[in-house]
Backbone as JSON Lines, residues from 0, in Angstrom:
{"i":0,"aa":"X","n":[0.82,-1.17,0.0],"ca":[0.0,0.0,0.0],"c":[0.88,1.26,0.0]}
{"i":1,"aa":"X","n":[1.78,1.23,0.6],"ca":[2.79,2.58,0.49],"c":[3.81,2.97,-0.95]}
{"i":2,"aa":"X","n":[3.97,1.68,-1.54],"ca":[4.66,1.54,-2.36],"c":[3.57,2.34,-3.75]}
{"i":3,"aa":"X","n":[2.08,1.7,-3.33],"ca":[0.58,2.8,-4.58],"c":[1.29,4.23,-4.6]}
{"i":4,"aa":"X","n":[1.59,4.92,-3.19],"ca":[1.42,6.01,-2.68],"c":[3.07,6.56,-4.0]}
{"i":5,"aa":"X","n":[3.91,6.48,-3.96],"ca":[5.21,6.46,-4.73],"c":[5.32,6.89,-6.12]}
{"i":6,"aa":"X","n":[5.69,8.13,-6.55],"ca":[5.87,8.49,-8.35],"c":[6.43,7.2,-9.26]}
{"i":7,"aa":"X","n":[6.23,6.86,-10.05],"ca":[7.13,5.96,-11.21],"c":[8.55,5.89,-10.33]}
{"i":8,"aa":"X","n":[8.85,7.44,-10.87],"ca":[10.26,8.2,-10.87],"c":[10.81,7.15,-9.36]}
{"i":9,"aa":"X","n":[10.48,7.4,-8.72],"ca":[10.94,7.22,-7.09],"c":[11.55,5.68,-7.44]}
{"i":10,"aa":"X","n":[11.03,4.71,-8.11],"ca":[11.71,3.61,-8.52],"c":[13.48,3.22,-9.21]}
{"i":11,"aa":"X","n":[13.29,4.17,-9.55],"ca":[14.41,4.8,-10.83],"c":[15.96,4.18,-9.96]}
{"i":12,"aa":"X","n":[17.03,3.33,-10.65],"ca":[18.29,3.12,-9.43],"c":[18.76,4.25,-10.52]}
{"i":13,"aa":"X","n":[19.1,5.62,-9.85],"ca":[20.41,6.26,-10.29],"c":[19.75,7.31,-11.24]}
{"i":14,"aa":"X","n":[20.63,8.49,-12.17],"ca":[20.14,9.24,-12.83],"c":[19.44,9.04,-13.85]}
{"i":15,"aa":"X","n":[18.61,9.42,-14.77],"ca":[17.9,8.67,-16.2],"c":[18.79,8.97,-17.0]}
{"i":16,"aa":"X","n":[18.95,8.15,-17.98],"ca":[20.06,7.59,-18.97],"c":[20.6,8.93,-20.28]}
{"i":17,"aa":"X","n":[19.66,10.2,-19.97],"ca":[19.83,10.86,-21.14],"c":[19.9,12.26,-20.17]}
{"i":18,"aa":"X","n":[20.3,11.99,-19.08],"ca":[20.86,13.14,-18.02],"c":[21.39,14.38,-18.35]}
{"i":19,"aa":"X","n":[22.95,13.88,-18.92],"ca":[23.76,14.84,-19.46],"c":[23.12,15.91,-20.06]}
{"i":20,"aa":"X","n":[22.52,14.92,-21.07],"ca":[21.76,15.81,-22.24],"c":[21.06,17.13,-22.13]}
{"i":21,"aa":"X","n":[20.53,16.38,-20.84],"ca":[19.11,17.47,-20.0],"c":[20.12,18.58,-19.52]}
{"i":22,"aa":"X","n":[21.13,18.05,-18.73],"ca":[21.86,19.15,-18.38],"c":[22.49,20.36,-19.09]}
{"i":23,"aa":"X","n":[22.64,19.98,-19.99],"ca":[23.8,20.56,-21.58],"c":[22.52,21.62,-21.61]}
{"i":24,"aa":"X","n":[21.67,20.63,-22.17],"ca":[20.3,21.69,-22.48],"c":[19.73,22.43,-21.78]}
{"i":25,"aa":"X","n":[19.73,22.39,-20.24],"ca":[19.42,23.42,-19.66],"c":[20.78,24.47,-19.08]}
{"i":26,"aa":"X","n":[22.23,24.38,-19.22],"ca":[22.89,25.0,-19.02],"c":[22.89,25.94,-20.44]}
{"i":27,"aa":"X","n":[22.53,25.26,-21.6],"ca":[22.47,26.08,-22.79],"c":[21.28,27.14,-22.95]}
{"i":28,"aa":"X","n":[20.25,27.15,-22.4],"ca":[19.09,27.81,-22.52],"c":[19.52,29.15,-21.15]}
{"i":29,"aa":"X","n":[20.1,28.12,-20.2],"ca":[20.69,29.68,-18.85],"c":[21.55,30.55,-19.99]}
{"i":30,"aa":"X","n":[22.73,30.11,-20.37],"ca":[23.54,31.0,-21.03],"c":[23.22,31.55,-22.16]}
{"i":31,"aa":"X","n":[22.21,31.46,-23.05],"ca":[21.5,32.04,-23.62],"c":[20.26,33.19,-23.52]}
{"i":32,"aa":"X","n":[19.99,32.79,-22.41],"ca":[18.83,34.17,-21.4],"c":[19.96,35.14,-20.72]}
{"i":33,"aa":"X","n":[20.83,34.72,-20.34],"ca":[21.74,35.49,-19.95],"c":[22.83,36.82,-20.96]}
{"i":34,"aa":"X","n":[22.82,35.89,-21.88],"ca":[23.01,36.93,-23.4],"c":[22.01,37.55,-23.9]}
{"i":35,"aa":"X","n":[21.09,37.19,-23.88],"ca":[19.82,38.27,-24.66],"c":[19.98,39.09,-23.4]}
{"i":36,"aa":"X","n":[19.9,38.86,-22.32],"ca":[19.68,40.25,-21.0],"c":[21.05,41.31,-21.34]}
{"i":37,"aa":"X","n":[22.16,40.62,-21.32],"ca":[23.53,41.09,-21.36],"c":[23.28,42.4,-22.8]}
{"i":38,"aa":"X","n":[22.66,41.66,-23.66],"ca":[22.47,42.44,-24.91],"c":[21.32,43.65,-25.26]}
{"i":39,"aa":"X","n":[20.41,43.42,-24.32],"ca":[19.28,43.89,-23.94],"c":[19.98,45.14,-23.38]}
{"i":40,"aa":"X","n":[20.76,44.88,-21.87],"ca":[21.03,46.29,-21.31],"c":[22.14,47.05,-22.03]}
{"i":41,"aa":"X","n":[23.01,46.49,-23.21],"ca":[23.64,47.32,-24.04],"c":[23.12,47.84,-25.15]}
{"i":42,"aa":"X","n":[21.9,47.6,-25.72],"ca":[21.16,48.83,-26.09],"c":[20.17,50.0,-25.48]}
{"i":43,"aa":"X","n":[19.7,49.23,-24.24],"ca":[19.49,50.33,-23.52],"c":[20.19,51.4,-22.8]}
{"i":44,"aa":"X","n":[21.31,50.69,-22.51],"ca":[22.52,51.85,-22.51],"c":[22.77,52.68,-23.54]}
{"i":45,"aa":"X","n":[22.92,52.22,-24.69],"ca":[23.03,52.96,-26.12],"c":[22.48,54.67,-26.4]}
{"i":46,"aa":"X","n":[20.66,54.05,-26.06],"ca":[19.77,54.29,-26.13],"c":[19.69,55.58,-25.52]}
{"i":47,"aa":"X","n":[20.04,55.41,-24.2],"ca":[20.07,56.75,-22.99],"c":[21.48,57.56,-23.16]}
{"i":48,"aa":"X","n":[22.2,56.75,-23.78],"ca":[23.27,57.69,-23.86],"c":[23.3,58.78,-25.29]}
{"i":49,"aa":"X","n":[22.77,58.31,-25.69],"ca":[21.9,59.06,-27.62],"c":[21.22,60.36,-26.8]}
{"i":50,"aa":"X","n":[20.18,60.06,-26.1],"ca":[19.3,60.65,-25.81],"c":[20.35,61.92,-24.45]}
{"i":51,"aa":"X","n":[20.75,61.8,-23.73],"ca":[21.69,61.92,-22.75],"c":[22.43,63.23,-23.54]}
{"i":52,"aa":"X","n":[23.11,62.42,-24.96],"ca":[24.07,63.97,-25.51],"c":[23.48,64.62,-26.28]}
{"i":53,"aa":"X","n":[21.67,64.1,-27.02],"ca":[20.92,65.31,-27.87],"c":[20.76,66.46,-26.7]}
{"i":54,"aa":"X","n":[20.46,65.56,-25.44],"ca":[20.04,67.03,-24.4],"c":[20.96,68.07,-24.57]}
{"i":55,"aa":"X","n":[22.1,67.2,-24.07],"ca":[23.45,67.96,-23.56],"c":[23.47,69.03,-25.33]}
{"i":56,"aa":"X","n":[23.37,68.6,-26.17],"ca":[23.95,69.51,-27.6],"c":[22.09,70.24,-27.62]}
{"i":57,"aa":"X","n":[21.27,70.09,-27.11],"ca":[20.3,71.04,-27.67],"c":[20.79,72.01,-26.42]}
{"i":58,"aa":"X","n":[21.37,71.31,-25.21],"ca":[21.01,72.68,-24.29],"c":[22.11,73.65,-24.68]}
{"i":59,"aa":"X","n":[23.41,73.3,-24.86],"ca":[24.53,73.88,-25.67],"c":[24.1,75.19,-26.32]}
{"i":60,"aa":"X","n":[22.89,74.77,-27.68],"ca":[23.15,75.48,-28.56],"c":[21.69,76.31,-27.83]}
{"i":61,"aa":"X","n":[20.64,76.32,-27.45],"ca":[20.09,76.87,-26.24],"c":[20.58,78.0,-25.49]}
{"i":62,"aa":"X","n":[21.58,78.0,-24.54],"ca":[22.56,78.56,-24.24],"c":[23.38,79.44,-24.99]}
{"i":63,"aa":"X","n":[23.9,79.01,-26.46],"ca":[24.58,79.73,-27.12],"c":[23.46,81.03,-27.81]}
{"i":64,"aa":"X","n":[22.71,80.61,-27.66],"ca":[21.63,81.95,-28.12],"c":[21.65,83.48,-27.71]}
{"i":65,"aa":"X","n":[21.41,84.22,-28.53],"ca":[21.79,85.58,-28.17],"c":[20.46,86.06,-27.42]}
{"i":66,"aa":"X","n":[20.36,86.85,-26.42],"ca":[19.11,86.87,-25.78],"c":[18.52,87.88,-26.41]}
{"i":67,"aa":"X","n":[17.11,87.72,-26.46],"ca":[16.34,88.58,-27.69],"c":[16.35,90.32,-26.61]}
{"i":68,"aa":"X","n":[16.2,90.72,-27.54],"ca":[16.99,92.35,-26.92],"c":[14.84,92.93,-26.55]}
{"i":69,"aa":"X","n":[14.52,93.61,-25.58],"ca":[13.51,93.56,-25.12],"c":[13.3,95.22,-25.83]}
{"i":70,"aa":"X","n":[12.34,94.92,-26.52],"ca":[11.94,96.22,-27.22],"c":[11.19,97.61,-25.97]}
{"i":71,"aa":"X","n":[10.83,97.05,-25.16],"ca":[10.28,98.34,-23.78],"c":[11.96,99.03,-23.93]}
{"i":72,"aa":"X","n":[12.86,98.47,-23.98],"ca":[14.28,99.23,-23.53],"c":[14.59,100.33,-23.89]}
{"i":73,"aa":"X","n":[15.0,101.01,-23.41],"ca":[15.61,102.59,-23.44],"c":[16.6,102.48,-23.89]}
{"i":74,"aa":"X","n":[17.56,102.95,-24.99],"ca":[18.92,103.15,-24.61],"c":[19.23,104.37,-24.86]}
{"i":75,"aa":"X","n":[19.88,104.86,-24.11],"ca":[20.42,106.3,-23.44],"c":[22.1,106.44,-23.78]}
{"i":76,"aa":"X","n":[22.37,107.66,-24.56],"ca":[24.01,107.62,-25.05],"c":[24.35,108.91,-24.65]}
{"i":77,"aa":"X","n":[25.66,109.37,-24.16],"ca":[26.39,110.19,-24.06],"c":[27.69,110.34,-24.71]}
{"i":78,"aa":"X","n":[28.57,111.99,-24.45],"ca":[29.77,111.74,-24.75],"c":[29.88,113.07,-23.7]}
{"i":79,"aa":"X","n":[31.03,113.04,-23.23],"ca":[31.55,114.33,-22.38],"c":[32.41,115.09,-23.43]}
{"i":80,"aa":"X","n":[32.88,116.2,-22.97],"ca":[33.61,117.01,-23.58],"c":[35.12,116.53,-23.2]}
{"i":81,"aa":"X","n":[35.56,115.81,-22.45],"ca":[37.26,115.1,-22.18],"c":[36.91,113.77,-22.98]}
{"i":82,"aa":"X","n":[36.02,113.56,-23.72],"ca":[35.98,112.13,-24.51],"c":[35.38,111.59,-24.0]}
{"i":83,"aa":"X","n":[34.89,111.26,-22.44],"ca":[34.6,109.91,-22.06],"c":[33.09,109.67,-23.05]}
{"i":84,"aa":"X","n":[32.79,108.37,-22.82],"ca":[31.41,107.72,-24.13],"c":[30.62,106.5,-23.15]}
{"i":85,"aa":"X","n":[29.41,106.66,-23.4],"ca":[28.37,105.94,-22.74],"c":[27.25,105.71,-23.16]}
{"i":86,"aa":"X","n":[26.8,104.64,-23.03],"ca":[25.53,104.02,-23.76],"c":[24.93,102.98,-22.65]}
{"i":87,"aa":"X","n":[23.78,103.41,-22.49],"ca":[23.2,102.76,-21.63],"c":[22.04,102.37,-21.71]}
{"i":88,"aa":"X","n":[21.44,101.0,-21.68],"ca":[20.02,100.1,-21.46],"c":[19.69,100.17,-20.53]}
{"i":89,"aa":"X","n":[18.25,100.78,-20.69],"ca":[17.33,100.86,-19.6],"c":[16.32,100.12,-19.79]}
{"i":90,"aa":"X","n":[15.69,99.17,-18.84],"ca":[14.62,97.96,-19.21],"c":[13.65,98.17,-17.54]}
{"i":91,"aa":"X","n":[12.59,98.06,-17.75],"ca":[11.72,98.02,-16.86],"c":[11.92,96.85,-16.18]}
{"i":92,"aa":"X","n":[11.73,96.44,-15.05],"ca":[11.51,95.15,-14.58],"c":[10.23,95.51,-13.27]}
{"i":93,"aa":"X","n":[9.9,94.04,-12.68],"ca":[8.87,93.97,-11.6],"c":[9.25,95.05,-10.46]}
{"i":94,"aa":"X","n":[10.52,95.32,-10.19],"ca":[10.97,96.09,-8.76],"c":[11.4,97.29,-8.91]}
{"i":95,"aa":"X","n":[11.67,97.85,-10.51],"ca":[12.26,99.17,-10.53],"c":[12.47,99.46,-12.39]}
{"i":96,"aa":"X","n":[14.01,99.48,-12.37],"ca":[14.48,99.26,-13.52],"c":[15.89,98.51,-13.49]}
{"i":97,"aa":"X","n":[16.22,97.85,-14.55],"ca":[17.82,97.18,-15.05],"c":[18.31,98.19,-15.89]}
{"i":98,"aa":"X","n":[20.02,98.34,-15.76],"ca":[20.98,99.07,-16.47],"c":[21.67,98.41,-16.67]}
{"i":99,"aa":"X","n":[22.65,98.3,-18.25],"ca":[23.6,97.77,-18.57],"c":[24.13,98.88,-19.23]}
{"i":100,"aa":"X","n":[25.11,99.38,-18.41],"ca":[25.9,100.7,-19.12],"c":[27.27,100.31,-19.71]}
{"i":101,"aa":"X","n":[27.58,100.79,-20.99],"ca":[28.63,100.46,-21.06],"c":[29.9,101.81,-21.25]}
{"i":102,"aa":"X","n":[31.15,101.97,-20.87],"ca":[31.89,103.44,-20.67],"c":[32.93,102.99,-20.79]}
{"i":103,"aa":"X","n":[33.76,104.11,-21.52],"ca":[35.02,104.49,-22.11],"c":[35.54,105.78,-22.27]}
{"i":104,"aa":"X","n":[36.54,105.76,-22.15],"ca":[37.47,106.92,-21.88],"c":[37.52,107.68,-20.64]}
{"i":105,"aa":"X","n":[37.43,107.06,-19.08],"ca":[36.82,107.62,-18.27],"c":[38.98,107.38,-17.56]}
{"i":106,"aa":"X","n":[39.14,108.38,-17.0],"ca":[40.59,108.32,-16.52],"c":[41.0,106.9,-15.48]}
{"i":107,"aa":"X","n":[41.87,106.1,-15.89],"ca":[42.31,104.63,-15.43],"c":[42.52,105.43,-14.06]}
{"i":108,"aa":"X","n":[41.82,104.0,-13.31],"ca":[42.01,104.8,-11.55],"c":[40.96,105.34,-10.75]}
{"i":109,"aa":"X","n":[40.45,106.1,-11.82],"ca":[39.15,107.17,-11.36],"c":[37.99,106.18,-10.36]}
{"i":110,"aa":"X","n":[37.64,106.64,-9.73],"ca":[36.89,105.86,-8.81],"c":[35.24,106.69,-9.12]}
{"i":111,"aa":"X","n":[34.37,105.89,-9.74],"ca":[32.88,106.01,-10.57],"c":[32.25,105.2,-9.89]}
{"i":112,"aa":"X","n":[31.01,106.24,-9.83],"ca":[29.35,105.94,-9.66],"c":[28.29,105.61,-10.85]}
{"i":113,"aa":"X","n":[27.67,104.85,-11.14],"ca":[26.86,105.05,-12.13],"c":[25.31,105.5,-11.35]}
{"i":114,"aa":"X","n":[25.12,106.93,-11.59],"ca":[23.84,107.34,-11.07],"c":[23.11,107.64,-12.14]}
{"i":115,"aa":"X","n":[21.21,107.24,-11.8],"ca":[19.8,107.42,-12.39],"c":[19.39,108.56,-11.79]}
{"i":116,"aa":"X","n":[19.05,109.57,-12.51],"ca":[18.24,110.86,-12.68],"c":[16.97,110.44,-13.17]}
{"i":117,"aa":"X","n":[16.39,110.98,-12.18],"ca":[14.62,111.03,-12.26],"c":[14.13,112.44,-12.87]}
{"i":118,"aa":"X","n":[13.19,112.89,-13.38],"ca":[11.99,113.74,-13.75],"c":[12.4,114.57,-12.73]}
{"i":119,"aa":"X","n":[12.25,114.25,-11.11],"ca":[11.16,114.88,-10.6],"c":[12.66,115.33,-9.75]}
{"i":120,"aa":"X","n":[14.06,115.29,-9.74],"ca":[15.05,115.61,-9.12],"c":[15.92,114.46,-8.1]}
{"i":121,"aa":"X","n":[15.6,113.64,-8.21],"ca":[15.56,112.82,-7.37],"c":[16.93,111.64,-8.25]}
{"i":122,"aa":"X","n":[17.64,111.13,-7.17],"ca":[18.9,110.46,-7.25],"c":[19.22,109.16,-6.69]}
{"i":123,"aa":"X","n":[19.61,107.96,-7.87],"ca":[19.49,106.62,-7.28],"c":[21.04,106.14,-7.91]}
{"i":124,"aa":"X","n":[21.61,105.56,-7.13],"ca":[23.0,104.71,-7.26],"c":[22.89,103.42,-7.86]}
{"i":125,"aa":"X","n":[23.22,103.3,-8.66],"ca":[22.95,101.98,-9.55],"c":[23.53,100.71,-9.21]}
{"i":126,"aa":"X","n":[25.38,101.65,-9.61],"ca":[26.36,100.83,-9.36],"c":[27.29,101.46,-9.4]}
{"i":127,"aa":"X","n":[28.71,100.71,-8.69],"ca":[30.48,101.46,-8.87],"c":[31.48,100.52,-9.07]}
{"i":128,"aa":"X","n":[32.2,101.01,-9.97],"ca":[34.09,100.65,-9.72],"c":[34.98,101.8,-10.0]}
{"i":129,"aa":"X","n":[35.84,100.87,-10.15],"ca":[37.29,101.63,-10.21],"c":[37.87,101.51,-11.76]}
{"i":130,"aa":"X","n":[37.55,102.43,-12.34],"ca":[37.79,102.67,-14.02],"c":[39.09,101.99,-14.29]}
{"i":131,"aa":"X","n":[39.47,101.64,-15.77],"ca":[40.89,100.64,-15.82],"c":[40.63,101.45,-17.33]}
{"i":132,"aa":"X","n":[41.53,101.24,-17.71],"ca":[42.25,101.9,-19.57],"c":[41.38,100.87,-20.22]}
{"i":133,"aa":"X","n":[40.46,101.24,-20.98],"ca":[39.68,100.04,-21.95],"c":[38.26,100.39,-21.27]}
{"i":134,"aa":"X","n":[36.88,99.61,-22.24],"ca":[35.87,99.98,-21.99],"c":[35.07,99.15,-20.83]}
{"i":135,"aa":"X","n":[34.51,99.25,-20.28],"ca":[33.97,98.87,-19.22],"c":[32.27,98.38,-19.38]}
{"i":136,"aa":"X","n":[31.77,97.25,-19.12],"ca":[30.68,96.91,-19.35],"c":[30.17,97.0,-17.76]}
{"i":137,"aa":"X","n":[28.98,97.42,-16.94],"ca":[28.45,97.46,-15.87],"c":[26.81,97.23,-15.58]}
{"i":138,"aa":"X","n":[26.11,96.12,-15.37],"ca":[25.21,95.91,-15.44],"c":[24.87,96.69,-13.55]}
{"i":139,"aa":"X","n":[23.68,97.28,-13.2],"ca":[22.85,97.67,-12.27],"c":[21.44,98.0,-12.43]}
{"i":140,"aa":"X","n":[20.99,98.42,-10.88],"ca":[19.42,98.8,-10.95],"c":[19.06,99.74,-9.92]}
{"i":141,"aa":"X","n":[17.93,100.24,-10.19],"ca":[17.67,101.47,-9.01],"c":[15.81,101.01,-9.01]}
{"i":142,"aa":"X","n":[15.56,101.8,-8.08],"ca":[14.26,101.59,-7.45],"c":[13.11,102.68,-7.89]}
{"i":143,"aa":"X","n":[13.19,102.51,-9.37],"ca":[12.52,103.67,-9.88],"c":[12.04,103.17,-11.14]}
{"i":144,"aa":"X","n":[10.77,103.62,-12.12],"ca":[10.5,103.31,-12.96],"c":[11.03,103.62,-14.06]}
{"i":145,"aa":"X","n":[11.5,103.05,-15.23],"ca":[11.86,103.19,-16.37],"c":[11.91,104.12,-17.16]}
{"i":146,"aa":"X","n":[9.97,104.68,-17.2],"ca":[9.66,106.22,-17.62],"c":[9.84,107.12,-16.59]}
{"i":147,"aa":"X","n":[10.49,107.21,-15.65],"ca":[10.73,108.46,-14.87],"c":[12.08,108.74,-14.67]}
{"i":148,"aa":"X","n":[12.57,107.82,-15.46],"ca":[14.21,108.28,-15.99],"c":[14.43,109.14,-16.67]}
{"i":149,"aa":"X","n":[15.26,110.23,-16.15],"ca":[15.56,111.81,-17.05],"c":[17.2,111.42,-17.66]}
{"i":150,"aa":"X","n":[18.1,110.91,-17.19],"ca":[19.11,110.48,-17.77],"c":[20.12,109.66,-16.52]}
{"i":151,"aa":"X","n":[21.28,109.1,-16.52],"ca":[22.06,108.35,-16.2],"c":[23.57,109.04,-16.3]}
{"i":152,"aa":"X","n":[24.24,108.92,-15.32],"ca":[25.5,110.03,-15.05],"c":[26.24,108.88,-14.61]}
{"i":153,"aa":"X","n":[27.94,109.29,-15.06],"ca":[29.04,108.45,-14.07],"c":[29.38,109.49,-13.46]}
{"i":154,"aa":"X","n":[29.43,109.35,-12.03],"ca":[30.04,110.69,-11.11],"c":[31.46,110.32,-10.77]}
{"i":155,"aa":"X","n":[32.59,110.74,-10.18],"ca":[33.59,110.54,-9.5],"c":[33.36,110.76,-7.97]}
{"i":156,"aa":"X","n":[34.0,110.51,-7.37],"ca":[34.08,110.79,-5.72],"c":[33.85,111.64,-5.37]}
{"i":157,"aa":"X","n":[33.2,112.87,-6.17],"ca":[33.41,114.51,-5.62],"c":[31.94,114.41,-5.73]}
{"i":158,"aa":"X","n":[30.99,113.19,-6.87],"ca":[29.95,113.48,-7.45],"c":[29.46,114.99,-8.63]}
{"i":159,"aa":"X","n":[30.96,114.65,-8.85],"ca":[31.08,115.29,-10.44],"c":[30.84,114.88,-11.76]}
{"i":160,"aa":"X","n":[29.77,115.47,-12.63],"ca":[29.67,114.65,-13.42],"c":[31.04,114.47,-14.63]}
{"i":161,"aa":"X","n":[31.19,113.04,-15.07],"ca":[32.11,112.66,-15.41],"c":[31.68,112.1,-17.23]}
{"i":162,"aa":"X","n":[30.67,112.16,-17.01],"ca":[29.77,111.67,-18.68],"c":[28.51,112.13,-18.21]}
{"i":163,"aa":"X","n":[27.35,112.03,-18.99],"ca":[25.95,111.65,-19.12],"c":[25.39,111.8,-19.64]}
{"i":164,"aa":"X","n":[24.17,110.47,-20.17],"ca":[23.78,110.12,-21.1],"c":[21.99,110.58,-20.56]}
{"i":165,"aa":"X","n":[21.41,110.58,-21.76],"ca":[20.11,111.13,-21.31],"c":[19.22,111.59,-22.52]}
């Protein structure tokens, strides 16, 4: 009665006669799933790395773009009578206004203010350095609106005007 209870198999003395075979064949089917995966994640690597340097070259040339010049802008030019030369962008923004002044011929050394003249008399400090031989690019801002700009001055330390554009 126990012996009913028993698979075929369980009878069996020793391995079945075509063993190897089975083995071959299932070590051949592992190393074969194992290459399609192996091959699988080297095109998906491929794949992301394609995608990875279009980013990298769209953001590049993105970046390399000239920024579109904002038509509200003012630009404001001077020249003094000792030469110095100035040109300056005025752009509205949410808090006031932006300046990007740019100046030349102002004496190497000279220690400059870039001040905003209002309408109404009134005086805002933009920005400062210390002048060098060659032209000088200076981005600032003041706390005033765009249209209530009467013109833009570089002062020296005395708050002399030294250019201004307007």
């Amino acid at each position: 009665m126990l012996m009913e209870e028993l698979p075929p198999e369980a009878e069996l003395d020793g391995p079945p006669p075509n063993a190897d075979h089975l083995l071959r064949r299932t070590l051949g089917t592992v190393r074969e799933e194992r290459h399609q995966a192996v091959r699988r994640r080297g095109r998906v690597t491929a794949v992301t790395s394609v995608f990875v340097a279009a980013g990298v070259l769209a953001g590049g040339f993105w970046m390399g773009q000239e920024p579109e010049q904002d038509d509200d802008a003012a630009l404001l030019r001077g020249t003094s009578a000792a030469g110095a030369h100035m040109a300056v962008r005025v752009t509205d923004t949410e808090g006031g206004l932006r300046l990007v002044a740019t100046v030349d011929g102002v004496r190497d050394g000279e220690a400059c203010w870039l001040v905003v003249h209002t309408r109404d008399g009134r005086t805002f400090t933009a920005g400062s350095w210390r002048a060098h031989a060659g032209e000088v690019t200076l981005a600032g801002s003041a706390m005033v609106r765009a249209g209530d700009v009467a013109g833009v001055s570089v002062v020296d330390h005395h708050r002399q005007p030294l250019v201004t554009a307007g």
